[in-house]
C-alpha positions in Angstrom: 0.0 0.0 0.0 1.8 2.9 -0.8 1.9 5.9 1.5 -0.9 8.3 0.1 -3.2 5.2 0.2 -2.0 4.8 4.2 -2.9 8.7 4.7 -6.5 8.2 2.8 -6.9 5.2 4.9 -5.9 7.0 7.9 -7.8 10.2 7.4 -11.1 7.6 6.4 -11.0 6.2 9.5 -10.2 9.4 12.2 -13.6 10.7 10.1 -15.4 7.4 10.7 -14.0 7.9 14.5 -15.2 11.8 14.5 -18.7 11.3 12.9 -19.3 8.1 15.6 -18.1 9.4 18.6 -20.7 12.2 17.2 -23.7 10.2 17.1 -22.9 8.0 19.9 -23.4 11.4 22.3 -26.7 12.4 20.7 -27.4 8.9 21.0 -26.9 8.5 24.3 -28.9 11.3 25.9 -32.2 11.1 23.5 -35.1 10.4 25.0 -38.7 11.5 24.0 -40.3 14.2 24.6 -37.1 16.6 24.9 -36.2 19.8 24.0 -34.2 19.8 20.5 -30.7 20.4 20.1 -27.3 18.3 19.9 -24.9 17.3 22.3 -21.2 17.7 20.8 -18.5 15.8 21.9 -18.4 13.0 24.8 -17.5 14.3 27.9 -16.7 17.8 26.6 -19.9 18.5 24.6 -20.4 21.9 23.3 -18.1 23.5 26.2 -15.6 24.6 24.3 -17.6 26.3 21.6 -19.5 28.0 24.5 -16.6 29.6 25.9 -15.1 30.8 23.0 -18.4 32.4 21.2 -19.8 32.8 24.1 -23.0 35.2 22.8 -22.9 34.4 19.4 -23.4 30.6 20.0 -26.2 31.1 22.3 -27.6 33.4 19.1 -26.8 30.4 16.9 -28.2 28.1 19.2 -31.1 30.1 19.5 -32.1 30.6 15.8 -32.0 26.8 14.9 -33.8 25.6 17.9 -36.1 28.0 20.0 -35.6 29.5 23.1 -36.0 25.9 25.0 -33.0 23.6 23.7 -30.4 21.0 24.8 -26.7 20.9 24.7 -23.5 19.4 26.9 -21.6 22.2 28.3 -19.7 23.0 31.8 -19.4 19.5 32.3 -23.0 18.3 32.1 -26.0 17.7 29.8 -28.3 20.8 30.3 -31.3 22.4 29.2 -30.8 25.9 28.3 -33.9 28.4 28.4 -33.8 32.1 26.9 -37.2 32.7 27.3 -38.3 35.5 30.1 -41.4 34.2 31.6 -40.1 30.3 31.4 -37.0 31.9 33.0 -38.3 33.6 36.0 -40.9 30.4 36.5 -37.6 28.0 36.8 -36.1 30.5 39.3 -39.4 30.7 41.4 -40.2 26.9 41.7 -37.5 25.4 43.6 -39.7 23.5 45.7 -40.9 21.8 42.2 -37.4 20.0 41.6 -35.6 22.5 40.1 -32.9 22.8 43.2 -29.3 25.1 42.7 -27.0 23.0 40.1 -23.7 24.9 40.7 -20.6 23.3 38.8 -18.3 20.9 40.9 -15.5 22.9 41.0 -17.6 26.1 42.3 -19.4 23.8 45.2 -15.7 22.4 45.9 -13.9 25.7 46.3 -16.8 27.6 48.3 -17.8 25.0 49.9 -20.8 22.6 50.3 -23.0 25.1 52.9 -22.6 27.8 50.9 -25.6 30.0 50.2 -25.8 29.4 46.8 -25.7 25.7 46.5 -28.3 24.7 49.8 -31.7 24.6 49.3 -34.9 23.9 51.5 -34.8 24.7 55.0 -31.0 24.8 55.1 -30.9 27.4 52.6 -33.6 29.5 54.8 -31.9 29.2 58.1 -28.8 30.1 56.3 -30.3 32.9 53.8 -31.8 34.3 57.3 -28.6 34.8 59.3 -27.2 36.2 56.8 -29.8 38.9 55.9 -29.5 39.8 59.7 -26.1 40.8 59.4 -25.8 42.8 56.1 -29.5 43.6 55.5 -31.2 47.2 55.1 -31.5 46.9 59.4 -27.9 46.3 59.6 -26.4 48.9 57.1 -28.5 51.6 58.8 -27.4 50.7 61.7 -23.5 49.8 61.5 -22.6 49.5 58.4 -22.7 52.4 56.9 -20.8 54.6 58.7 -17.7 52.2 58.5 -18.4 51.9 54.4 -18.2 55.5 54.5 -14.6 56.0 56.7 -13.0 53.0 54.6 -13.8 55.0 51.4 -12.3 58.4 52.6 -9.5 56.5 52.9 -8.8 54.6 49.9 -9.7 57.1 47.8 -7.5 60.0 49.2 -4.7 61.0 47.0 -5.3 59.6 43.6 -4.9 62.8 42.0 -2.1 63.2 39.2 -2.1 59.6 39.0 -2.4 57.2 35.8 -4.2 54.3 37.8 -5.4 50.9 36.9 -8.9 51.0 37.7 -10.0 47.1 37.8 -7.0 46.5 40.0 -8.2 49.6 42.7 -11.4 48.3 42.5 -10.6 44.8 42.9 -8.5 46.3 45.9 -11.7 48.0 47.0 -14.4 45.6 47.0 -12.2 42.9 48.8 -11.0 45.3 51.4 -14.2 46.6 52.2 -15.6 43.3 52.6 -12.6 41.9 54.8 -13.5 45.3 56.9 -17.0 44.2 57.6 -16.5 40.8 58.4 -13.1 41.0 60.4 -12.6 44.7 61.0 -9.7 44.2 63.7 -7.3 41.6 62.0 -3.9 42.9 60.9 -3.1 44.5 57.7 -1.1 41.7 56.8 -3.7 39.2 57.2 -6.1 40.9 54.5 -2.9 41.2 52.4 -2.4 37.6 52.6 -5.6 36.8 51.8 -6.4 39.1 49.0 -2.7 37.5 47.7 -4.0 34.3 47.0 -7.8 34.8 46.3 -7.5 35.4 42.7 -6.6 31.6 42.6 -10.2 30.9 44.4 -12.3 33.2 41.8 -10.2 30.9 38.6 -11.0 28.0 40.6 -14.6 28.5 40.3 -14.2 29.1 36.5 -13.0 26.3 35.6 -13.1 22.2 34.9 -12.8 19.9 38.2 -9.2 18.6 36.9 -7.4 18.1 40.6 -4.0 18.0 39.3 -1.1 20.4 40.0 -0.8 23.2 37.4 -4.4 23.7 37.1 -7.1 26.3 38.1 -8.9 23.9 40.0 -6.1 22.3 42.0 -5.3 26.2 43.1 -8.5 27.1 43.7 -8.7 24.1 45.8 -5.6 24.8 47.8 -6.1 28.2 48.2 -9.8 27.4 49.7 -7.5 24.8 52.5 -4.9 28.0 53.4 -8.0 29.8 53.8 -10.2 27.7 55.7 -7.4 27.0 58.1 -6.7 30.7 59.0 -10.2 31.3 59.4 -10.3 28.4 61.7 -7.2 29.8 63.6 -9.1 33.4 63.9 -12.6 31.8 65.1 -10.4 29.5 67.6 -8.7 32.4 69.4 -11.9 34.5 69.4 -14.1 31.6 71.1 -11.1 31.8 73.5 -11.1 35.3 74.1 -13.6 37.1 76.1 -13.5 40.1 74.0 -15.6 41.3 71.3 -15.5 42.4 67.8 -17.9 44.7 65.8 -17.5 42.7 62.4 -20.1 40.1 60.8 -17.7 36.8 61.9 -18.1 37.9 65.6 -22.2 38.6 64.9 -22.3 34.9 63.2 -20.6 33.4 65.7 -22.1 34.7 68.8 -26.0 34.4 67.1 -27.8 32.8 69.6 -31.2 32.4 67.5 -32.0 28.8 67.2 -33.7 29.4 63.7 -31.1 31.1 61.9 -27.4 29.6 64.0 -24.7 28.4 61.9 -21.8 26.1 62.8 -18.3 27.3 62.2 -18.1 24.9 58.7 -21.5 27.3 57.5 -19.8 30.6 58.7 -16.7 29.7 56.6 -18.1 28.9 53.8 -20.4 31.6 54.0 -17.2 34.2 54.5 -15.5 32.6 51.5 -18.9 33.1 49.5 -19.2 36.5 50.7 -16.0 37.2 49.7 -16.2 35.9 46.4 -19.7 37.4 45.5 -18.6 40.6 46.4 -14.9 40.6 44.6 -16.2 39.6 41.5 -19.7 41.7 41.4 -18.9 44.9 43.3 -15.1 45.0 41.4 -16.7 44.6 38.3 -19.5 47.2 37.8 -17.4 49.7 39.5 -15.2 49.8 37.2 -17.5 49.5 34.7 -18.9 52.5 35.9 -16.2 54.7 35.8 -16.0 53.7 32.4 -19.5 54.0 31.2 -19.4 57.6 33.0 -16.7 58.7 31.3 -18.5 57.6 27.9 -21.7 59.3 28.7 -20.7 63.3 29.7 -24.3 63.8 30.3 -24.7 61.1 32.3 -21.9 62.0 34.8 -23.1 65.9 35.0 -26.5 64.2 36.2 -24.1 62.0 38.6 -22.3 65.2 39.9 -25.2 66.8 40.4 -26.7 64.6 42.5 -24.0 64.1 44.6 -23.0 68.1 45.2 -26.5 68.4 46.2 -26.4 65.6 49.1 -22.2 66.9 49.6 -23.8 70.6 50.4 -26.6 69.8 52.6 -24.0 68.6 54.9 -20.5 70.0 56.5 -17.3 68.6 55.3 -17.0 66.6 58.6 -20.3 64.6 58.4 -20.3 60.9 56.8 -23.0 59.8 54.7 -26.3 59.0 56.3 -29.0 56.3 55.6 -31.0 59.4 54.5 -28.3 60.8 52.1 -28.0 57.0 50.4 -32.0 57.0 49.7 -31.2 60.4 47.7 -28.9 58.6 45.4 -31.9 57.5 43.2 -30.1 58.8 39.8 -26.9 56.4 41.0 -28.4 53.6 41.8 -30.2 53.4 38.5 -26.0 53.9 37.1 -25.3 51.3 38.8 -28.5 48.7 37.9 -27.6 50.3 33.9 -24.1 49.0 34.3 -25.1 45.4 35.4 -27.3 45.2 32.7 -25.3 46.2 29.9 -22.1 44.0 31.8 -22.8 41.8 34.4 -20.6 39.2 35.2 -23.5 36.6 36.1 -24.2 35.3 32.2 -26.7 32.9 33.6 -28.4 30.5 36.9 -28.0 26.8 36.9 -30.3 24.7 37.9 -30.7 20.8 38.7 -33.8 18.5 38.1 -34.2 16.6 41.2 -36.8 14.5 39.2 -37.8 14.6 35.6 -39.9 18.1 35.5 -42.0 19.7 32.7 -41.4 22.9 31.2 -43.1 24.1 28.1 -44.4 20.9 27.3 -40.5 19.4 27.2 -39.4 17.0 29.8 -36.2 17.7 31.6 -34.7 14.3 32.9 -33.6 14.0 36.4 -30.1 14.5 37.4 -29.8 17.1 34.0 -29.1 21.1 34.6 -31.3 23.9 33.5 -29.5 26.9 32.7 -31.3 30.0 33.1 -29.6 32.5 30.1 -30.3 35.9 31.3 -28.1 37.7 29.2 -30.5 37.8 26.4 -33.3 39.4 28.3 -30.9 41.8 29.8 -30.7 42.8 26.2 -34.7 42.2 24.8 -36.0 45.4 23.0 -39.6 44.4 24.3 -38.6 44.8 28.0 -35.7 47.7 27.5 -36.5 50.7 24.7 -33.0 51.2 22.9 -31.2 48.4 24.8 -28.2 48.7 23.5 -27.7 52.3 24.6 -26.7 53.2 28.5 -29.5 55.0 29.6 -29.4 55.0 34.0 -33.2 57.1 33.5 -35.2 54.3 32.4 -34.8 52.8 35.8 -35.8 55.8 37.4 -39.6 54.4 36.1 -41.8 53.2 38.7 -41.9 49.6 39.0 -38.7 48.7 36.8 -36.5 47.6 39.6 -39.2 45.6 40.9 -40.2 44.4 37.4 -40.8 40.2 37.0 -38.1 40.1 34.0 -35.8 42.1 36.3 -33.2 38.8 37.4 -30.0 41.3 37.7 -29.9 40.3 41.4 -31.7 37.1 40.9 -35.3 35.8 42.0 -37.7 34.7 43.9 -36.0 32.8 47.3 -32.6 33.3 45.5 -32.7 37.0 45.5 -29.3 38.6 46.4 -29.2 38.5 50.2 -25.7 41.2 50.0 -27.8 43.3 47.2 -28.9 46.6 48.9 -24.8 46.4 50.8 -23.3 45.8 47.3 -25.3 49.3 45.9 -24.6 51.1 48.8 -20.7 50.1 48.4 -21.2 51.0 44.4 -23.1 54.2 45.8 -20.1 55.3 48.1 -17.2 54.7 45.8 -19.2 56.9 43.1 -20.1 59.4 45.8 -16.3 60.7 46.6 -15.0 59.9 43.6 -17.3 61.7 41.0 -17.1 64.8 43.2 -13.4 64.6 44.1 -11.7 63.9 40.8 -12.1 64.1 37.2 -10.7 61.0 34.8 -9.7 60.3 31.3 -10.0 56.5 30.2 -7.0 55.2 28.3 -8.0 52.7 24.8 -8.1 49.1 26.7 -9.4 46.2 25.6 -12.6 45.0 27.4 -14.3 41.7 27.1 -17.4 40.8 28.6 -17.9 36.6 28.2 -17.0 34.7 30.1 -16.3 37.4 32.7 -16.1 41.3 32.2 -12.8 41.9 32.5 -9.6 44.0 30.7 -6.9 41.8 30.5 -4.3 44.3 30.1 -6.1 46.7 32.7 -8.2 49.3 32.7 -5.6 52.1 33.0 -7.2 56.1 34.0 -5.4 59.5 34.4 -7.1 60.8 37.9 -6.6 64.8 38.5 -8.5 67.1 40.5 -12.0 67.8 39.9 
């Protein structure tokens, strides 16, 4: 056989291998009764072009098949829904089988008790101590006033300064956070811990390969250093008679039966914290700085709200629960900037038993993943949604409106969500009416994560 036959032969075959390996995927996950689609490769399935297209396959996806369709992605077979009312119905029924259906390598690195992967009664006990600590009660009470000193502080002296805004906020929203829940540790504790936790946000990104070189195995070491100092701070607290006016001390001395946690709940509900608040807080503030500088008109409406609330008080005075309910033009900023790029794509779900939706059945054990990007994006629920437009949100009713899932829904609504605005709220509240900013040409990519790769670099001065 001479060699170009051996090539044909070769290349006949690795087709042959391609086009059964194929079939044998769609094959094995057809059942009747399910939503179209097709299932890509074994093992892998459609992940990779996922990732990559990100939008544009969902678009794809969405043309051939409907709103409703199947596919193999993030390491599972899943369901995928893009349609708004289906979408908020899967994110209301929990109790009907559709439990949370987080990735492996995200339970594994936050940790089995955290918020967002319990359900039932554990979620509620845990969902409830929680909201005790860092809901509206609690920011008016404590919260607020230290929000407002740590921002006088880190935002002192930027002027003249080129800066690298996703790093400073970054810096921000992790600092802030390790204030609240461990306000009297060391500086070089949070600086150890903010060292390392990059490797715990990857982790969560990524497949469950535990093997040394990997995202996951980091993430997963990073969640043991961690876990351990935690342990070591909660040890000498519970043998120390003093107190602490942070959330760990508050969780740990909570003496309500219905809403106590054990110190394996409080840690992975710190880590979570943590982590929610990096990623979502970091993110749209820098991608409010960004959109502000875009939109001049926008940032004069900014200003103006702020002077207002700056004037009405002396120079001495922090920023009251009163002041923060002025912000109204703000917050809608900052519910415009998760809109147009929020790091949340989607919500994954699990059927604990085969369920219905739309006249498709949904076999047990598969994930439903709730798209929200697309209705973040529908023309029918946002005029001009494609421009950055903070007013719209200023209409009665839109916050509050059924298609609304920036924060999430139903029993799975954001418990940090009014703490995350006010933090959003703060930052823009010295920094609009301190300084003045130009934004230098940096690429910005918003799938998987919003993020500039190189940076987002500004040039601060005096406003």
């Amino acid at each position: 056989m001479s060699i170009p036959e051996i090539v044909y032969c070769i290349l006949a075959l690795a087709f042959c291998a391609f086009f059964v390996l194929l079939k044998w995927n769609e094959v094995r996950y057809s059942r009747k009764g399910m939503p179209p689609g097709t299932m890509g490769w074994p093992i892998f399935g459609e992940t990779a072009g996922f990732l990559k297209q990100g939008p544009d396959f969902m678009k794809c996806k969405r043309a051939r098949y409907g709103n409703l369709l199947k596919s193999h992605a993030l390491g599972s077979p899943i369901v995928i829904s893009m349609d708004p009312e289906l979408n908020r119905y899967i994110l209301k029924n929990e109790a009907k089988g559709l439990v949370p259906g987080y990735p492996v390598s995200m339970r594994n690195i936050l940790g089995k008790s955290n918020i967002a992967e319990v359900h039932g009664a554990l979620h509620k006990r845990i969902r409830g101590s929680i909201l005790s600590f860092i809901g509206p009660a609690a920011i008016r009470g404590h919260l607020l006033p230290e929000v407002d000193k740590f921002m006088t502080s880190f935002l002192d002296n930027w002027d003249d300064k080129t800066i690298d805004i996703q790093q400073k906020t970054k810096q921000m929203a992790f600092f802030v956070s390790m204030k609240l829940i461990v306000e009297n540790e060391p500086s070089p504790f949070n600086e150890a811990f903010k060292a390392t936790f990059d490797n715990i946000v990857s982790g969560t990104f990524s497949l469950p390969i535990n093997i040394p070189g990997t995202n996951y195995f980091r993430g997963l070491q990073t969640r043991k250093k961690v876990v351990a100092t935690l342990k070591e701070v909660i040890a000498k607290r519970r043998s120390s008679l003093s107190t602490h006016a942070d959330i760990l001390d508050q969780l740990m001395r909570n003496e309500d039966s219905r809403y106590k946690l054990n110190d394996e709940e409080i840690i992975d509900q710190i880590i979570t914290f943590l982590y929610s608040g990096y990623e979502t807080v970091s993110t749209t503030t820098m991608m409010a700085v960004k959109y502000l500088h875009d939109n001049p008109r926008v940032l004069e409406e900014v200003r103006k709200e702020h002077f207002a609330i700056q004037q009405s008080k002396r120079p001495e005075d922090v920023i009251s629960w009163d002041d923060y309910k002025l912000m109204v033009y703000t917050r809608g900023v900052i519910f415009e900037t998760l809109r147009l790029a929020n790091i949340v794509n989607g919500v994954l779900r699990k059927a604990t038993t085969d369920v219905e939706l739309n006249g498709f059945t949904i076999p047990q054990g598969w994930r439903v993943y709730v798209y929200t990007r697309e209705t973040n994006c529908d023309p029918f629920l946002y005029r001009d949604p494609c421009k950055f437009n903070p007013s719209r949100w200023l209409e009665k009713g839109l916050e509050y409106h059924n298609h609304n899932m920036l924060f999430g829904a139903g029993v799975r609504m954001c418990p940090g969500k009014e703490l995350g605005i006010l933090i959003i709220s703060l930052f823009l509240h010295y920094f609009v009416t301190t300084y003045r900013w130009e934004v230098e040409r940096n690429k910005l990519l918003k799938f998987p994560r919003v993020e500039a790769p190189n940076g987002l670099y500004i040039k601060v001065s005096k406003y």
